[in-house]
C-alpha positions in Angstrom: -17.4 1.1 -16.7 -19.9 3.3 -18.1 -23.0 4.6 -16.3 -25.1 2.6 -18.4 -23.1 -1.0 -17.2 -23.4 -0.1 -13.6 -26.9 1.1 -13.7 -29.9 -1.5 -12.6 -33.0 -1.6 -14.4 -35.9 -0.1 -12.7 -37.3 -3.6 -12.0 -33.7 -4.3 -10.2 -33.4 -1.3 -8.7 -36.8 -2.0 -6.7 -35.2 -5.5 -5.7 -31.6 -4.0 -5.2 -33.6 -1.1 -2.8 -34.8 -3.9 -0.6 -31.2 -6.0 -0.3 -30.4 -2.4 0.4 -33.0 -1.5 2.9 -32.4 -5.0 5.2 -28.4 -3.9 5.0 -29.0 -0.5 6.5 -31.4 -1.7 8.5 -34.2 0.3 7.3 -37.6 -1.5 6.4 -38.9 -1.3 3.3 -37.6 0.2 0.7 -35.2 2.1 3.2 -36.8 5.3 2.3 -36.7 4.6 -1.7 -39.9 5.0 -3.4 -40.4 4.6 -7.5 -42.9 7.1 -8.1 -44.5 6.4 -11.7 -42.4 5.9 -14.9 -42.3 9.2 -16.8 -42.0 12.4 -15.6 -41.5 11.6 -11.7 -38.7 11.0 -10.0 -37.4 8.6 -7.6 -37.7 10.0 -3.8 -35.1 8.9 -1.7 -34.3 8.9 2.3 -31.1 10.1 2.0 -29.4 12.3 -1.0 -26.1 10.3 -1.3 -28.8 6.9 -2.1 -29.2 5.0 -5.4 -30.6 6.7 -8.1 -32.2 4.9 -11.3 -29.8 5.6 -14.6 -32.1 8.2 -16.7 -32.8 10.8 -13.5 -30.6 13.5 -12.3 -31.0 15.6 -8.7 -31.5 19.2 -9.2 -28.3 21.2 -8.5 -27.8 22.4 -4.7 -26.1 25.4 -3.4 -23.5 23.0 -1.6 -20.3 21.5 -3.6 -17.7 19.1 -2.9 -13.8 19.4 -3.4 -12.0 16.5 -2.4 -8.3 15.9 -2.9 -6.8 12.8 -2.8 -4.7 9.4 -5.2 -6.2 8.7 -8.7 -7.4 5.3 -7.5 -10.2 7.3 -5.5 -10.3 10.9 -6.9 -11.7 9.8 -10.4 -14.2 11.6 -12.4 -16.8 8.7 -13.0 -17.3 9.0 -9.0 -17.3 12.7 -8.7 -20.0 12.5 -11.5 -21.9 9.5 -9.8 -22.3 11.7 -6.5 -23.2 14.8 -8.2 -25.6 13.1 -10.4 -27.2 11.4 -7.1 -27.0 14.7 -4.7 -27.1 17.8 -6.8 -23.6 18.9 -5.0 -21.1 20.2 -7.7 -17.8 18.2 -7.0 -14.7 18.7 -8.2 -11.1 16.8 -7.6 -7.4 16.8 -7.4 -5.5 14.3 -8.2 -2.1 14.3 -6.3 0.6 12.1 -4.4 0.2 11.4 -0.3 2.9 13.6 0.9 2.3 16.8 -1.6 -1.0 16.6 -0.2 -0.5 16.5 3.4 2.3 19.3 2.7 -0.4 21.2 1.2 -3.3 20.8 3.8 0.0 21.8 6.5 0.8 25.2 4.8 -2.9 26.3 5.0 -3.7 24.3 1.8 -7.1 22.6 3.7 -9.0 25.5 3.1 -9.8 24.8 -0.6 -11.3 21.3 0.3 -13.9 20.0 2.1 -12.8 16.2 2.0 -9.4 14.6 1.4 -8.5 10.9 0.8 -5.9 9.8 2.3 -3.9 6.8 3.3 -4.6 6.3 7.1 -0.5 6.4 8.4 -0.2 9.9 6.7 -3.6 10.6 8.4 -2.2 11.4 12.1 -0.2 15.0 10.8 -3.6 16.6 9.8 -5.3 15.8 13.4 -2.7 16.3 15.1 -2.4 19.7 13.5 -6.1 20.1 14.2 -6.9 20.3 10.6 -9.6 17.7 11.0 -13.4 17.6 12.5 -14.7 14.6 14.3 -17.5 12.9 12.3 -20.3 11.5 14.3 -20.7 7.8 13.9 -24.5 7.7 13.5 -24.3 10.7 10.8 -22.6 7.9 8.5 -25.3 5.3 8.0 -23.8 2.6 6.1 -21.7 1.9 8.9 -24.3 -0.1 10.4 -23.2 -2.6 8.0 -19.2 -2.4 8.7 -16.6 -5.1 8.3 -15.8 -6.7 11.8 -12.1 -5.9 10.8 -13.0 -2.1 12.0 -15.0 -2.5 15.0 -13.7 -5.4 16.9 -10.3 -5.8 18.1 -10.8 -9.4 17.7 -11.8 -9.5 14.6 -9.5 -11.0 11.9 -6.5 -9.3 10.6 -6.3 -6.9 13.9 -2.9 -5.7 14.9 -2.9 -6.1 19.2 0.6 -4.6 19.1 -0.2 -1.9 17.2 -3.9 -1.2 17.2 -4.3 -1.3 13.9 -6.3 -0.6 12.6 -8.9 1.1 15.2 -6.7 3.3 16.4 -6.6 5.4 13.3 -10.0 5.3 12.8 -11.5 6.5 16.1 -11.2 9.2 18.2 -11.7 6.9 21.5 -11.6 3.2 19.7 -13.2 1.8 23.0 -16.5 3.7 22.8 -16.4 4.2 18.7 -18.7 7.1 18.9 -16.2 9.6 16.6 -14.7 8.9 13.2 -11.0 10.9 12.7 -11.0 8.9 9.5 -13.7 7.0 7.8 -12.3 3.8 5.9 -13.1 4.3 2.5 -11.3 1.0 0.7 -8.6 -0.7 1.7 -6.3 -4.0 0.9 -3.2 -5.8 2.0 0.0 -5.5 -0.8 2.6 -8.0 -1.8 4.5 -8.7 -5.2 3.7 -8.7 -8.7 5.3 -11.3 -10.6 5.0 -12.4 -14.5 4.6 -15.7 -13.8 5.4 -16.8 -17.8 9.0 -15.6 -17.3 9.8 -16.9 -14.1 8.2 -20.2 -14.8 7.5 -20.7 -10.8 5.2 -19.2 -8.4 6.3 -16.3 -5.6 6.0 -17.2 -2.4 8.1 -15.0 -0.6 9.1 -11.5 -0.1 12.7 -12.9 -0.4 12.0 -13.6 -4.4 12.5 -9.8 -4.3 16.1 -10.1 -2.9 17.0 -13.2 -4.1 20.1 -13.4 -6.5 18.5 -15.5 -9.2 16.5 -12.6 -10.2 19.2 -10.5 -10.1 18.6 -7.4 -12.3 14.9 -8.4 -13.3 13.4 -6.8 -10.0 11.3 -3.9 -9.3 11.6 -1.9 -6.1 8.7 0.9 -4.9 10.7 4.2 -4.2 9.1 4.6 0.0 11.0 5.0 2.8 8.3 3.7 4.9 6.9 0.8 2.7 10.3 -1.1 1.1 12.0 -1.3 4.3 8.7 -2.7 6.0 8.1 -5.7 4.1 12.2 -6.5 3.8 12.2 -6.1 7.5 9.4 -8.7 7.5 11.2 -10.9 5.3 14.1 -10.7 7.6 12.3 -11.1 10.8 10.4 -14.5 9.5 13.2 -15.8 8.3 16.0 -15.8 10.9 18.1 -13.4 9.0 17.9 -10.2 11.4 17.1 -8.9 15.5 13.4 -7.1 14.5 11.0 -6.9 17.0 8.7 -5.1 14.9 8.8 -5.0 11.5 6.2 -1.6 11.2 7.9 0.2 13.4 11.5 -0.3 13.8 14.6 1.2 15.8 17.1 2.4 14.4 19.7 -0.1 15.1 17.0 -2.6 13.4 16.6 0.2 10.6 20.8 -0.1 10.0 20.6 -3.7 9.6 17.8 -3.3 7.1 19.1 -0.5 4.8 22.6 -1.6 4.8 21.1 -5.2 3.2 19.3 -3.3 0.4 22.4 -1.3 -0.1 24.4 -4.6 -0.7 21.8 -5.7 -2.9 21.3 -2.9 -5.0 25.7 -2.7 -5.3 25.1 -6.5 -6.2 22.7 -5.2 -9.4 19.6 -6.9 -7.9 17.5 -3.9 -8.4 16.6 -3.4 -12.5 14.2 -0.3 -11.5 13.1 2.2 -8.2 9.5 2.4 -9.8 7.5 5.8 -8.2 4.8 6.0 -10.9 2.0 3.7 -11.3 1.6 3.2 -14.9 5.7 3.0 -14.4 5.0 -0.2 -12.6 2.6 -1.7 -15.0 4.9 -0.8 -18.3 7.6 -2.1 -16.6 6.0 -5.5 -15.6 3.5 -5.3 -18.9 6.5 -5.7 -21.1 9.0 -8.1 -19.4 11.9 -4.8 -18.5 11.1 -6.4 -14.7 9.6 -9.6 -14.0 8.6 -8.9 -9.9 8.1 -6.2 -8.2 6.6 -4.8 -4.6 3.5 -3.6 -6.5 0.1 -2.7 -6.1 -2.9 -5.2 -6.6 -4.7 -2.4 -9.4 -1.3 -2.8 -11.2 -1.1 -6.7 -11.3 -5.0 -6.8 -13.1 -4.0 -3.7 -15.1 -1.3 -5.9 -16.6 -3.7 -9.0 -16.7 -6.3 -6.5 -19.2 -3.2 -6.3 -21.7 -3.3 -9.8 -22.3 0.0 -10.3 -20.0 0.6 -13.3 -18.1 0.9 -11.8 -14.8 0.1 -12.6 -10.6 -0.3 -11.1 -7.0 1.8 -13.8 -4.8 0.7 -14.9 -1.4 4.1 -14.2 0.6 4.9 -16.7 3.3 5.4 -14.3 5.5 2.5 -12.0 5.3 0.9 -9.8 3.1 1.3 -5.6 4.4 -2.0 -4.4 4.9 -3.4 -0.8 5.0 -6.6 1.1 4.3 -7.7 4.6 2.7 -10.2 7.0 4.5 -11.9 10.2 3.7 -11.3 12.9 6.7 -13.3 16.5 6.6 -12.0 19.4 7.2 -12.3 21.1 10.6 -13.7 24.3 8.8 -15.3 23.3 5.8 -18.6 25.7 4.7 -19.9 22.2 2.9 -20.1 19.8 5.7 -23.5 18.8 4.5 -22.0 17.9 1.1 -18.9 16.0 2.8 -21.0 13.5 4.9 -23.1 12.9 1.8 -19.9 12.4 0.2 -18.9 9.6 3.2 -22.2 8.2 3.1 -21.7 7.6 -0.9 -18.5 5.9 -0.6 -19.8 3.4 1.6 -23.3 2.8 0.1 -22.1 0.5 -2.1 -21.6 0.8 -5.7 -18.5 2.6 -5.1 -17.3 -0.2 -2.9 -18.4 -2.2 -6.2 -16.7 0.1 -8.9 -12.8 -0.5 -7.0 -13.2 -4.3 -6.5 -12.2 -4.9 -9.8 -9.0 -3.4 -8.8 -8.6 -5.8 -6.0 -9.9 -3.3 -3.5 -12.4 -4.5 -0.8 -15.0 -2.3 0.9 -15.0 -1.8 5.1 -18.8 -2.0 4.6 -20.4 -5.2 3.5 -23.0 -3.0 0.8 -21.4 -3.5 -2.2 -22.5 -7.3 -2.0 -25.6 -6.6 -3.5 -23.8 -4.8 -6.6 -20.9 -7.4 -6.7 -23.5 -10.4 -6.1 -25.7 -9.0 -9.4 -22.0 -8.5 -11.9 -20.7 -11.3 -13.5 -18.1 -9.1 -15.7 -14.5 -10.8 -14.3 -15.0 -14.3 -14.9 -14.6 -14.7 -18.7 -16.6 -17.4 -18.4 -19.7 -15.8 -16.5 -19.6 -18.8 -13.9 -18.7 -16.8 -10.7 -20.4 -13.3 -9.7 -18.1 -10.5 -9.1 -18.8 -10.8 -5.3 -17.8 -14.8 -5.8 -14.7 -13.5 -7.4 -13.3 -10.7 -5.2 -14.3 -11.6 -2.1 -14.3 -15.5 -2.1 -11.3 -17.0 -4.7 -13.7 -17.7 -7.8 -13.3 -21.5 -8.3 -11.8 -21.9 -4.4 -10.7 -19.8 -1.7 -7.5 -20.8 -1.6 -4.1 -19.0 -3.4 -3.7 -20.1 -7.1 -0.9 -21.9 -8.3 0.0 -22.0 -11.7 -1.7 -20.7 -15.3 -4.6 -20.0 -15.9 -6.5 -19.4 -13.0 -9.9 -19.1 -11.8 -10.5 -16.7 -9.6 -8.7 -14.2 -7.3 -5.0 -14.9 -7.5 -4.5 -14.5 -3.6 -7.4 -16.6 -3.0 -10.5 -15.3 -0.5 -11.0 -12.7 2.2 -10.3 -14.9 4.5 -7.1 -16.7 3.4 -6.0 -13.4 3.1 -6.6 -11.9 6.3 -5.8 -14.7 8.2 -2.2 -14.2 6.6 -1.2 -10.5 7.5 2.5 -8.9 8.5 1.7 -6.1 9.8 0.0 -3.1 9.1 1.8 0.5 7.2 1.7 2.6 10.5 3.5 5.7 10.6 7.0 5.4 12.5 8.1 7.0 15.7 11.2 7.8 14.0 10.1 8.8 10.2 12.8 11.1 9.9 15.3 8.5 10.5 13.9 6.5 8.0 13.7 8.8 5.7 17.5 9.6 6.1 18.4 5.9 5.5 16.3 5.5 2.6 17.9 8.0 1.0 21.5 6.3 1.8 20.4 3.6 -0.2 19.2 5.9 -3.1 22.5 7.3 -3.4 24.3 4.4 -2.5 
């Protein structure tokens, strides 16, 4: 979208301020004041805060350089937070391991911020790459998601912790930040549903013979062997006590099915890429695959018949933070940068790419768009985060709504989180027995 679509007018901003104000919960304006209409600018409480299309911060001395995936490091943001803060920020685009590599061979030094998924998160604290960030220094938190504050809350992993464990330096007191969520989702498969004339409803469509040599698989060691091992556990077909985090005997059982598989010829494609997925999918060379929600509506925008299933046995859920680094001279310019993830109208700008927000903020951005629904019924918020014309999964074509149905029904229906392994290495040699296999 361009700054002009996602801009309010100045009569919305001053109602959008005070949705904004109660959600901090700040009176007033929460520190926003429109001073005038020419020549004045708008004074704010906080740097990283809305700022009416038109006015620009005068340049600090502090800058931002953030590393991280392309679904987060994109210029429209960097240039949304430098427009609102004055910090120059720059980016670098980059997959999760060449990153942590980098940060691990002394790498963190040219960055301030990275963006990260939370299981590859644990290498850079542990190697005390990472500072703590204050809880009350971040102050849309006051509006967080229940899913990471409350071990009760729905979608919590009791075996594993997950996800509060990876967010908190002490989960119990919740005082210190390791990572702050950014955005995060829960995957399954992308299927066109025009060629396989059915709905998927299983992780097993993926291994199933009558798709033989139409399927796409993601190229993880980690990720491919979770949610087969989860196919297998629900269904009787294997020993797995847990599917997230598995021995190696379990492991053996798993790789050496995907091996027979893939000897069968069930496997058309090991995808790596992104847009890899999407061509792939877009023009019929594989009709499912293990993909990523951004890829299923990246199809959808071509015009292609295409879905995000609601697997039987659970979608695989996982979320994204931002950590600072333990040293950085712009620690000022990286908690404004936290603090503008999590206002809201960055939460906004990735829900059309079927991310949701850990803070509830971008409501008042989603609740005020009505650019999904084709038919300008349902508000973006109504969309996303509710299932459009129900909550529930979507059978069939057309739909209306979110293919996978609400927040709810979707939380409420969770495998298991991507942790990181006790034995990675192991599961990294397996994987790459079935690569060569």
């Amino acid at each position: 979208m361009s700054d002009e679509e996602t801009q309010v007018s100045r009569r919305e901003f001053v109602h959008t301020g005070l949705q904004l104000g109660a959600a901090l919960g700040v009176s007033g304006l929460g520190g926003l004041t429109i001073v005038g209409e020419a020549g004045a600018q708008t004074k704010r409480q906080y740097p990283w805060e809305s700022l009416p299309a038109g006015e620009t911060v005068p340049p600090t001395k502090l800058q931002l350089r953030t590393i991280g995936l392309g679904v987060s490091v994109q210029d429209r943001f960097l240039r949304e937070f430098e427009r609102r803060t004055g910090h120059k920020a720059t980016g670098k685009v980059t997959g999760l391991t060449p990153m942590i590599t980098e940060w691990l061979a002394g790498g963190y030094r040219n960055y301030d911020t990275n963006e990260t998924n939370a299981n590859r998160n644990a290498a850079l604290w542990s190697a005390k790459l990472l500072q703590p960030i204050p809880v009350d220094k971040v102050v849309p938190w006051k509006s967080a998601r229940d899913l990471f504050t409350n071990p009760k809350a729905l979608g919590h992993d009791e075996v594993s912790g997950w996800p509060l464990v990876e967010i908190w330096v002490n989960p119990k007191t919740q005082q210190e930040f390791k990572l702050v969520p950014q955005f995060f989702n829960c995957d399954s498969i992308g299927y066109r549903y025009d060629l396989l004339k059915e709905d998927v409803t299983s992780w097993g469509s993926l291994v199933d013979p009558k798709y033989k040599g139409k399927v796409g698989i993601l190229n993880d060691s980690l990720l491919t062997p979770g949610w087969c091992a989860g196919y297998m556990k629900k269904n009787n077909l294997a020993q797995i006590k847990r599917s997230d985090n598995m021995t190696r005997k379990e492991l053996d059982t798993v790789i050496d099915f995907l091996i027979k598989r893939k000897r069968e010829g069930q496997f058309r494609a090991i995808w790596e890429d992104y847009g890899q997925c999407v061509n792939m999918l877009a023009s019929g060379e594989i009709w499912l695959a293990d993909s990523w929600n951004p890829v299923v509506e990246d199809v959808k925008k071509q015009g292609v018949v295409c879905k995000y299933a609601f697997p039987k046995e659970g979608f695989t859920a996982w979320f994204h933070g931002v950590a600072v680094a333990k040293d950085t001279p712009n620690l000022q310019a990286a908690i404004d940068y936290v603090n503008f993830c999590l206002e809201g109208w960055w939460g906004a700008q990735v829900a059309p790419q079927g991310y949701y927000s850990p803070t509830t903020t971008c409501e008042t951005y989603l609740k005020a768009s009505k650019r999904t629904d084709p038919q300008g019924r349902f508000n973006d918020y109504e969309w996303w985060y509710l299932g459009g014309e129900n909550e529930e999964p979507k059978k069939g074509w057309p739909i209306r709504g979110r293919d996978t149905g609400s927040f709810r029904k979707r939380w409420s229906n969770v495998m298991h989180w991507m942790v990181w392994p006790d034995d990675a290495d192991y599961y990294a040699k397996r994987w790459n027995d079935f690569l060569s296999a």
